[in-house]
NUKOL-190323 format. One record per residue: chain; x negated, y, z negated of N, C-alpha, C, O in turn. Coordinates in steps of 0.2 Angstrom, whole numbers, plus 2048, in hexadecimal, padded with zeros to 3 digits. Layout:
<node cadena="A" n_east="X" n_north="Y" n_up="Z" ca_east="X" ca_north="Y" ca_up="Z" c_east="X" c_north="Y" c_up="Z" o_east="X" o_north="Y" o_up="Z"/>
...
***
This chain:
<node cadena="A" n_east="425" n_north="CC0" n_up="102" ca_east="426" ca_north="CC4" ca_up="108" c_east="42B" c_north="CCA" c_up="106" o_east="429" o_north="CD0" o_up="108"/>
<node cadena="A" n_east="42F" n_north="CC8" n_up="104" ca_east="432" ca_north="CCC" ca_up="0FF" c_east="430" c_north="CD3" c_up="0FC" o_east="431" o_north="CD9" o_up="0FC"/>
<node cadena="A" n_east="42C" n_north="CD0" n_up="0F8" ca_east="428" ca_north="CD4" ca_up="0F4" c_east="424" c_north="CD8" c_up="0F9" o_east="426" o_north="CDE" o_up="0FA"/>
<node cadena="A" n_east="420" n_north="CD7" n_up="0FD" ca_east="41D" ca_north="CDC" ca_up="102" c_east="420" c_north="CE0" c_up="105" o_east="41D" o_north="CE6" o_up="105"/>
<node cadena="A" n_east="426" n_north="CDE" n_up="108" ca_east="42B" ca_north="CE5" ca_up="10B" c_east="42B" c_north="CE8" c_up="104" o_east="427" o_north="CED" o_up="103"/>
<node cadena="A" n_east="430" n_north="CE6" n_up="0FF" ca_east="431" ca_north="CEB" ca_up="0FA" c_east="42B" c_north="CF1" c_up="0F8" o_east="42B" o_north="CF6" o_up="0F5"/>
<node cadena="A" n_east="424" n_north="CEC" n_up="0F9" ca_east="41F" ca_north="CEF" ca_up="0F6" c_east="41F" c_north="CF7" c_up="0FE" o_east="41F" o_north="CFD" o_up="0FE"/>
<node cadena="A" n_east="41E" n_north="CF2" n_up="105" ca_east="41F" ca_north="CF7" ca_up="109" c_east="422" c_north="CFE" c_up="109" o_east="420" o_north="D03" o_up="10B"/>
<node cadena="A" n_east="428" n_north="CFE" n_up="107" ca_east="42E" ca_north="D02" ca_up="108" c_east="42D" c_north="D05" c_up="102" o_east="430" o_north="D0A" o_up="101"/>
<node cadena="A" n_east="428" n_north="D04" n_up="0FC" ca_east="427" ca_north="D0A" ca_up="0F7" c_east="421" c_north="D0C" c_up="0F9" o_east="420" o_north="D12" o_up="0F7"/>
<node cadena="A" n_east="41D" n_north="D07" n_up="0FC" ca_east="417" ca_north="D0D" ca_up="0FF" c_east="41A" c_north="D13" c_up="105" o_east="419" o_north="D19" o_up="105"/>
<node cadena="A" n_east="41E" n_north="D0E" n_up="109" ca_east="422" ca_north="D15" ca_up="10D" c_east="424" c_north="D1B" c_up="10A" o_east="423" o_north="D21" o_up="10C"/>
<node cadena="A" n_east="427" n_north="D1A" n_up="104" ca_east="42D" ca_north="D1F" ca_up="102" c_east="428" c_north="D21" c_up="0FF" o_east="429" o_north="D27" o_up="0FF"/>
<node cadena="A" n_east="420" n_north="D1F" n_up="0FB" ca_east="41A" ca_north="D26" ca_up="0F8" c_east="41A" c_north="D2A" c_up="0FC" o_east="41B" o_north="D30" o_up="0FB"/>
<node cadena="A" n_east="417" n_north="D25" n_up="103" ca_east="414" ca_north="D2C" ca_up="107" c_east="41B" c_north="D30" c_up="10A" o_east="41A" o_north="D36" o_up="109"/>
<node cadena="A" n_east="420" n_north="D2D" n_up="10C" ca_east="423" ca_north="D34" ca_up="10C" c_east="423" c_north="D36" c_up="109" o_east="421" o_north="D3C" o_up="10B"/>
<node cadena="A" n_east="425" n_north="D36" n_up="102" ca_east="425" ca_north="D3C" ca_up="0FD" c_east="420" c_north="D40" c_up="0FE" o_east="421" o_north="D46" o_up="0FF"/>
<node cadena="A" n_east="419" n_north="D3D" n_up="0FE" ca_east="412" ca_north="D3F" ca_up="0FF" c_east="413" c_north="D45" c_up="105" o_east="411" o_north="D4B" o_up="104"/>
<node cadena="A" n_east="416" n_north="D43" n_up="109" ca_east="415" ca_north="D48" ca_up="111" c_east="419" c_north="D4C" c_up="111" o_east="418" o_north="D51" o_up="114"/>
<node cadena="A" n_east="41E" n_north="D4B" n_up="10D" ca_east="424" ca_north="D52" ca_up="10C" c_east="421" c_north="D56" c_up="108" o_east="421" o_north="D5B" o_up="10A"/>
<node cadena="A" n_east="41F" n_north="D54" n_up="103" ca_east="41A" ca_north="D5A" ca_up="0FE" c_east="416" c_north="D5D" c_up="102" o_east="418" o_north="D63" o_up="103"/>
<node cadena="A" n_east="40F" n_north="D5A" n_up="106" ca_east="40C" ca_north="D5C" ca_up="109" c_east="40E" c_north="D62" c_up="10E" o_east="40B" o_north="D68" o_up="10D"/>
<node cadena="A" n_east="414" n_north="D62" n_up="112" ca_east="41A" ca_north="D62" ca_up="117" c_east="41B" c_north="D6B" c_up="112" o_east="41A" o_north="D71" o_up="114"/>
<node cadena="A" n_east="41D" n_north="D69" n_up="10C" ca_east="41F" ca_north="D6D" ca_up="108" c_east="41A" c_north="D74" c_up="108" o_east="41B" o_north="D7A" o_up="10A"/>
<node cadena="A" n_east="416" n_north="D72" n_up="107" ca_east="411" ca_north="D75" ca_up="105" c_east="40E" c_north="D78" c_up="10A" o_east="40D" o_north="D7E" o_up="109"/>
<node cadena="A" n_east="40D" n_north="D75" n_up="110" ca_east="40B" ca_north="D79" ca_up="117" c_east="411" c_north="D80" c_up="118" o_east="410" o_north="D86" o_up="118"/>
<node cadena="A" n_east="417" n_north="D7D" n_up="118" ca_east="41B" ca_north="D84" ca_up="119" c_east="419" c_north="D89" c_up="114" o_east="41A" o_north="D8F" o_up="115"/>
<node cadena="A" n_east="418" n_north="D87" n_up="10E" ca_east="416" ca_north="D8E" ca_up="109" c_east="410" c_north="D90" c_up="10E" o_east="411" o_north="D95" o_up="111"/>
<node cadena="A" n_east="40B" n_north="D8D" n_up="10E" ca_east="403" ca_north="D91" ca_up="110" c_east="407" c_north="D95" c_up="116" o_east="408" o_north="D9B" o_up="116"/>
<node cadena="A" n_east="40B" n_north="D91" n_up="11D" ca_east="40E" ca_north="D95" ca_up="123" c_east="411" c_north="D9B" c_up="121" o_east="411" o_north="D9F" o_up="125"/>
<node cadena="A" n_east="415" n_north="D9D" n_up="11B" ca_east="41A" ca_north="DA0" ca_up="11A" c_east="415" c_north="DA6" c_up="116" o_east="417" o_north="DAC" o_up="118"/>
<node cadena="A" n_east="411" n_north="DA5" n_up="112" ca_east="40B" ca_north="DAA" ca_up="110" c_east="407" c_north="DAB" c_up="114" o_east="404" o_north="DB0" o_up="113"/>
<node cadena="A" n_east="405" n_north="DA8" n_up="119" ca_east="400" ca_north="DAB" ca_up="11F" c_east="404" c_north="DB1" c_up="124" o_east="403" o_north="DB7" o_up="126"/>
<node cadena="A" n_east="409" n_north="DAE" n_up="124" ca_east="410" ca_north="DB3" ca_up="127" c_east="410" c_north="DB9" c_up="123" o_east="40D" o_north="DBD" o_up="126"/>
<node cadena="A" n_east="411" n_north="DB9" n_up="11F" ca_east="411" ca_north="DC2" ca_up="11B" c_east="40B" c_north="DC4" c_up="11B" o_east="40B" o_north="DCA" o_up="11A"/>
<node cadena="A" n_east="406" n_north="DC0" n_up="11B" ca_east="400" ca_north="DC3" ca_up="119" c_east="400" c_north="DC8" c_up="123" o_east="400" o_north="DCE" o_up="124"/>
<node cadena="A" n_east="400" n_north="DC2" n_up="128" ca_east="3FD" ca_north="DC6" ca_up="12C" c_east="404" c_north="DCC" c_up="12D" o_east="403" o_north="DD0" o_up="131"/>
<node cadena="A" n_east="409" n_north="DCB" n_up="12B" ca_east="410" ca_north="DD3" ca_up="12C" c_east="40A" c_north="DD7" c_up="12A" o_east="407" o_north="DDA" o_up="12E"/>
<node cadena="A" n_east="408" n_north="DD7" n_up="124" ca_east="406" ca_north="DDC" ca_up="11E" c_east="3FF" c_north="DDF" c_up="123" o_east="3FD" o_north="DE5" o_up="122"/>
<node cadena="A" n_east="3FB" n_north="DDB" n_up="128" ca_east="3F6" ca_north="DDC" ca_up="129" c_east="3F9" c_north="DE0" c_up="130" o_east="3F7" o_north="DE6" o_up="132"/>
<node cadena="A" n_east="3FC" n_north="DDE" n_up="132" ca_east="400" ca_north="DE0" ca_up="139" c_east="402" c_north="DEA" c_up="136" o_east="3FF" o_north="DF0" o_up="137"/>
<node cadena="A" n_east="408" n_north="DE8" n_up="134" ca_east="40A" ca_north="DEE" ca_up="12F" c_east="405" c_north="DF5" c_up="12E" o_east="407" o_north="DFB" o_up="130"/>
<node cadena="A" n_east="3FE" n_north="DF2" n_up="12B" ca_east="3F7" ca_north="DF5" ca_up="129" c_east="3F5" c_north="DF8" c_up="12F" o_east="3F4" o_north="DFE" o_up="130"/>
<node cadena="A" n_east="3F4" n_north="DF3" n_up="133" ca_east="3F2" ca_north="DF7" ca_up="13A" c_east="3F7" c_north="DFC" c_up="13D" o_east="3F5" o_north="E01" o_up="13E"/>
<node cadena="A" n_east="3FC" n_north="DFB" n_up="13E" ca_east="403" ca_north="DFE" ca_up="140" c_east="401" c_north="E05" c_up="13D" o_east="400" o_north="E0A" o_up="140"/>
<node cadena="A" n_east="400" n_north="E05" n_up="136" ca_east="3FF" ca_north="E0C" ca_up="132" c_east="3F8" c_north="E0E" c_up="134" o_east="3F7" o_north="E14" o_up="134"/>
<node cadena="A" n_east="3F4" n_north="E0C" n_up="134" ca_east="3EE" ca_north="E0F" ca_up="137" c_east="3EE" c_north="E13" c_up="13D" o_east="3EB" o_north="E19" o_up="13E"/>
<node cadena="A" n_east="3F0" n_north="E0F" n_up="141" ca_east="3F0" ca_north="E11" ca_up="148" c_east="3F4" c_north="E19" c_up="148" o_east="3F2" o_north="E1D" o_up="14C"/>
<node cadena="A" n_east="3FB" n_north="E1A" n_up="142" ca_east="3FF" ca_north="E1E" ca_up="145" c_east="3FA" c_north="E25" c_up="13E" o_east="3FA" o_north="E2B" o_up="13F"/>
<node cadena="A" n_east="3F7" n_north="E23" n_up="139" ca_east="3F1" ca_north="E25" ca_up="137" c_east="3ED" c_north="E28" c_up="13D" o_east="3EE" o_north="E2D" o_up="13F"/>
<node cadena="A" n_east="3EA" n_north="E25" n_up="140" ca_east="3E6" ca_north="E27" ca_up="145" c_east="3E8" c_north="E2C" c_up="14A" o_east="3E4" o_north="E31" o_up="14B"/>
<node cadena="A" n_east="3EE" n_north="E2B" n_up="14C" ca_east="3F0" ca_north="E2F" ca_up="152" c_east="3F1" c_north="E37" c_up="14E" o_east="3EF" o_north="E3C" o_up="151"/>
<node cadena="A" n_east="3F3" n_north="E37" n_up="147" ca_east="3F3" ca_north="E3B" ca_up="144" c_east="3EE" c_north="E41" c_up="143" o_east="3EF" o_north="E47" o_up="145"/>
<node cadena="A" n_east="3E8" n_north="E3D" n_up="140" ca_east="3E2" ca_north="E3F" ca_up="141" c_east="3E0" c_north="E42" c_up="149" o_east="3DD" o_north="E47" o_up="14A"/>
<node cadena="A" n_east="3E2" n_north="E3D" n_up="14D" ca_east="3E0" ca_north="E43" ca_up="154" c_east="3E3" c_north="E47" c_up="155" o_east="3E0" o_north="E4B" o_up="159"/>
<node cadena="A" n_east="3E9" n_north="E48" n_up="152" ca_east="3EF" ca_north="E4F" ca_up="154" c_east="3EB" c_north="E52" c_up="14F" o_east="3E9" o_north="E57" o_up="152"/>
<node cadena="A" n_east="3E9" n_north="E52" n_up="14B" ca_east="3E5" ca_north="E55" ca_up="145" c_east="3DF" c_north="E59" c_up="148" o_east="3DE" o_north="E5F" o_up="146"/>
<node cadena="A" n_east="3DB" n_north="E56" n_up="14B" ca_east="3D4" ca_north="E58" ca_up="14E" c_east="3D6" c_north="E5C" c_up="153" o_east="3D1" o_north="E60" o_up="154"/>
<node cadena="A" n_east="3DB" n_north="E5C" n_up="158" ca_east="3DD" ca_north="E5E" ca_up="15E" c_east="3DE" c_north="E64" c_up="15C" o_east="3DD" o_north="E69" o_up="160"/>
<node cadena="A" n_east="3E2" n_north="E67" n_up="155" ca_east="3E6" ca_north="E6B" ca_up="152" c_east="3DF" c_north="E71" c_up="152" o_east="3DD" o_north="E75" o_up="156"/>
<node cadena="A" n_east="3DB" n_north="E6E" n_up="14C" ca_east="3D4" ca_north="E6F" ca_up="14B" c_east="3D0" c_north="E72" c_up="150" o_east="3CD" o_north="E78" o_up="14F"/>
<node cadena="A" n_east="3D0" n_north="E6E" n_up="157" ca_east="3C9" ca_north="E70" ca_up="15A" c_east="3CE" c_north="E78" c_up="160" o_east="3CC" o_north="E7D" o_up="163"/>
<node cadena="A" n_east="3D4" n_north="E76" n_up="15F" ca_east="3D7" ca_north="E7D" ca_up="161" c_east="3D9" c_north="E83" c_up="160" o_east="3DA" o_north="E88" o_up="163"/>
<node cadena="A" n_east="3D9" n_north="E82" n_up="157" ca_east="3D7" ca_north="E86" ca_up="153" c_east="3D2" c_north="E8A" c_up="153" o_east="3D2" o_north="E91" o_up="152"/>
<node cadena="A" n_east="3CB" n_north="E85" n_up="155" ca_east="3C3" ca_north="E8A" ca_up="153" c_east="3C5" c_north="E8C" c_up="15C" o_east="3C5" o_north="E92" o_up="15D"/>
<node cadena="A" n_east="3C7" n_north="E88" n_up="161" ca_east="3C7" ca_north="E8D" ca_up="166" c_east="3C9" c_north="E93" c_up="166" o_east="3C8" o_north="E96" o_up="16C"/>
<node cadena="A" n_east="3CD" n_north="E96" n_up="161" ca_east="3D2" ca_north="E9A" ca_up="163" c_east="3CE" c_north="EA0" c_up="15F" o_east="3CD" o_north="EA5" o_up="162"/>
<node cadena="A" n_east="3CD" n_north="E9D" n_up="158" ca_east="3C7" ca_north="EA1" ca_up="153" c_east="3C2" c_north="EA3" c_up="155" o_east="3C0" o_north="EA8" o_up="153"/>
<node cadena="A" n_east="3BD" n_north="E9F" n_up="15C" ca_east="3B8" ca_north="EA1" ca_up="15E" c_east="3B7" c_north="EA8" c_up="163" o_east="3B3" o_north="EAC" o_up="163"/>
<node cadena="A" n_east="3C0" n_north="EA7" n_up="167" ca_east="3BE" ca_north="EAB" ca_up="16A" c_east="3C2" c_north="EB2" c_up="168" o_east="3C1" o_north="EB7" o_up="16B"/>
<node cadena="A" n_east="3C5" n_north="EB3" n_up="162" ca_east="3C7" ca_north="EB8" ca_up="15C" c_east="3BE" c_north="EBB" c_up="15C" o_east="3BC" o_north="EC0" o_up="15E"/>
<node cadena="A" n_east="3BC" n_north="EB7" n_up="158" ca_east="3B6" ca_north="EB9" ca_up="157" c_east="3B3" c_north="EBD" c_up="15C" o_east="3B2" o_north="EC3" o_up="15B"/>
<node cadena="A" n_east="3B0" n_north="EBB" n_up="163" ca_east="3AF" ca_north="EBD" ca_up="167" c_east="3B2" c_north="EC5" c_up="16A" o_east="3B0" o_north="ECA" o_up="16D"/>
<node cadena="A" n_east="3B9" n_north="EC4" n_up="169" ca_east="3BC" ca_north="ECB" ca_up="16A" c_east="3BB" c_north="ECF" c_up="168" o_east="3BB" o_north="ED5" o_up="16B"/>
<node cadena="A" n_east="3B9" n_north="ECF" n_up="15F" ca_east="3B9" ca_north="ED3" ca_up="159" c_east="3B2" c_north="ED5" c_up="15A" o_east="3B1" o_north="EDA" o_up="158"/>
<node cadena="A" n_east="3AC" n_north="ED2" n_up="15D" ca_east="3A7" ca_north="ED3" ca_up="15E" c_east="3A4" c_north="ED8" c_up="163" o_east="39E" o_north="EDA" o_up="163"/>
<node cadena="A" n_east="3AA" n_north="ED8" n_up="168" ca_east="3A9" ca_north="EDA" ca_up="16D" c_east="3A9" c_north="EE4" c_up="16C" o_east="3A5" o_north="EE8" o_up="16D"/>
<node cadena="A" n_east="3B1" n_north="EE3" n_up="168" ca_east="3B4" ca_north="EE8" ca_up="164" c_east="3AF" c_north="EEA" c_up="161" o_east="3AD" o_north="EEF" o_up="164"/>
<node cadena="A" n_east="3AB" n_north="EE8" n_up="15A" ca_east="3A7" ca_north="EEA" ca_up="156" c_east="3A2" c_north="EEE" c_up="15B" o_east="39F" o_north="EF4" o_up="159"/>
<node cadena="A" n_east="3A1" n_north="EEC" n_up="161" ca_east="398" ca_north="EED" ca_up="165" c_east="39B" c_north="EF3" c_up="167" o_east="398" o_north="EF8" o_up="165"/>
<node cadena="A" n_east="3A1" n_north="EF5" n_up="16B" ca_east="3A8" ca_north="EFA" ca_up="16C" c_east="3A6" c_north="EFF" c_up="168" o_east="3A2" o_north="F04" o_up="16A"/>
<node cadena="A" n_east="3A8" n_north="EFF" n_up="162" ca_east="3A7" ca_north="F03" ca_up="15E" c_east="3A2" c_north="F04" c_up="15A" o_east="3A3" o_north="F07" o_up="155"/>
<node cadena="A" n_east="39C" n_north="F03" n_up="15C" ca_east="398" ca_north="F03" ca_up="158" c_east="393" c_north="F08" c_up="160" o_east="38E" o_north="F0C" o_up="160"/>
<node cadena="A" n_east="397" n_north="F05" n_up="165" ca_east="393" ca_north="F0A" ca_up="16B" c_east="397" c_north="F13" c_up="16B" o_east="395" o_north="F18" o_up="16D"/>
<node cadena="A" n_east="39C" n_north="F0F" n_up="168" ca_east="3A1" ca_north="F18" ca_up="168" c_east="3A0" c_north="F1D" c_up="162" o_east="3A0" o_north="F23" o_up="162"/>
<node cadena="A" n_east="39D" n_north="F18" n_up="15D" ca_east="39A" ca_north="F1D" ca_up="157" c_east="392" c_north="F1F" c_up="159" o_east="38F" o_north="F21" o_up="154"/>
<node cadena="A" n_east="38F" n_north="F1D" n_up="15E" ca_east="389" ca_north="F1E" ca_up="15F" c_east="38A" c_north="F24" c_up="164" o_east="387" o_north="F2A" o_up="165"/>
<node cadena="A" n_east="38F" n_north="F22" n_up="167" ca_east="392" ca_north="F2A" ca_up="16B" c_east="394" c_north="F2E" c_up="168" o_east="390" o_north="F32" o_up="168"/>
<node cadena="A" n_east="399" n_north="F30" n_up="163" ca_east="39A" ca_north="F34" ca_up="15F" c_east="394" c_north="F39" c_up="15A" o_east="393" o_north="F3F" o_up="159"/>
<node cadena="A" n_east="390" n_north="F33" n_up="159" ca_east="38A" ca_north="F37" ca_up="156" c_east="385" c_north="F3B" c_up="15A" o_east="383" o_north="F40" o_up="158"/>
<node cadena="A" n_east="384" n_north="F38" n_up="162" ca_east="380" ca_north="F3C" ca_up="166" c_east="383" c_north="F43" c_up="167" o_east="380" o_north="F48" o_up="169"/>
<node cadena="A" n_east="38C" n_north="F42" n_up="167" ca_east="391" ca_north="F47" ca_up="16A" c_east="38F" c_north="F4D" c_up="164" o_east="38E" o_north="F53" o_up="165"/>
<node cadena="A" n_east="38F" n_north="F4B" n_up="15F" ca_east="390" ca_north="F4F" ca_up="156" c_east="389" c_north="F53" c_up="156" o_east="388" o_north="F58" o_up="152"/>
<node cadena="A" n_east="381" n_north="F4E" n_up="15A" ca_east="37F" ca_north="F51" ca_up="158" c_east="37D" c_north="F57" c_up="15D" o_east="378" o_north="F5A" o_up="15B"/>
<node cadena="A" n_east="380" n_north="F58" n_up="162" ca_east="380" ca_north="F5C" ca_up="169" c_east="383" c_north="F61" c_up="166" o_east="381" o_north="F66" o_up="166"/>
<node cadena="A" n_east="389" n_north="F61" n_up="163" ca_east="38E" ca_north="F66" ca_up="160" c_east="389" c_north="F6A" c_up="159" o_east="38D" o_north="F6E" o_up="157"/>
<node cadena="A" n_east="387" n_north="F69" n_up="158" ca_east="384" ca_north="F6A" ca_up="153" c_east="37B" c_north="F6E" c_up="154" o_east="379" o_north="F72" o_up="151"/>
<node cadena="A" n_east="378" n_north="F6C" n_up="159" ca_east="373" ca_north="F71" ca_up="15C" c_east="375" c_north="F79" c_up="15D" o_east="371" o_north="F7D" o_up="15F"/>
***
């Protein structure tokens, strides 16, 4: 009877060993799952503010060409301007000149 407990009480004392290891080990995986998902978190955190960037970036951009578009349009306007006032100078030039 004897021998049974003692044999009991060292099967006990395996498995706990057994389950603290186990025990052991779980916390390593929780504790790298832990930084993994900071690091994933992190990642997104930095994309996102990537992102917003990008749209200040395109915003920048499409107010740019707005501004360029309508420069052009001005300068075009000007070019037709003078391209009407040197067709007037020439008709004027060529009346002075009969």
């Amino acid at each position: 009877m004897v021998d049974n407990m003692e044999q009991s009480v060292e099967t006990a004392t395996s498995t706990a060993n057994t389950t603290q290891e186990v025990f052991a080990q779980i916390v390593q995986m929780v504790d790298s799952t832990t930084d993994e998902v900071r690091s994933i978190a992190t990642a997104a955190e930095e994309q996102s503010v990537t992102s917003e960037e990008i749209n200040r970036s395109i915003a920048e951009i499409h107010r740019i060409t707005q501004t360029t578009h309508g420069n052009v349009e001005e300068v075009k306007l000007a070019v037709d301007k003078v391209k009407q006032l040197a067709e007037e100078l020439r008709r004027i030039r060529s009346g002075l000149m009969e």
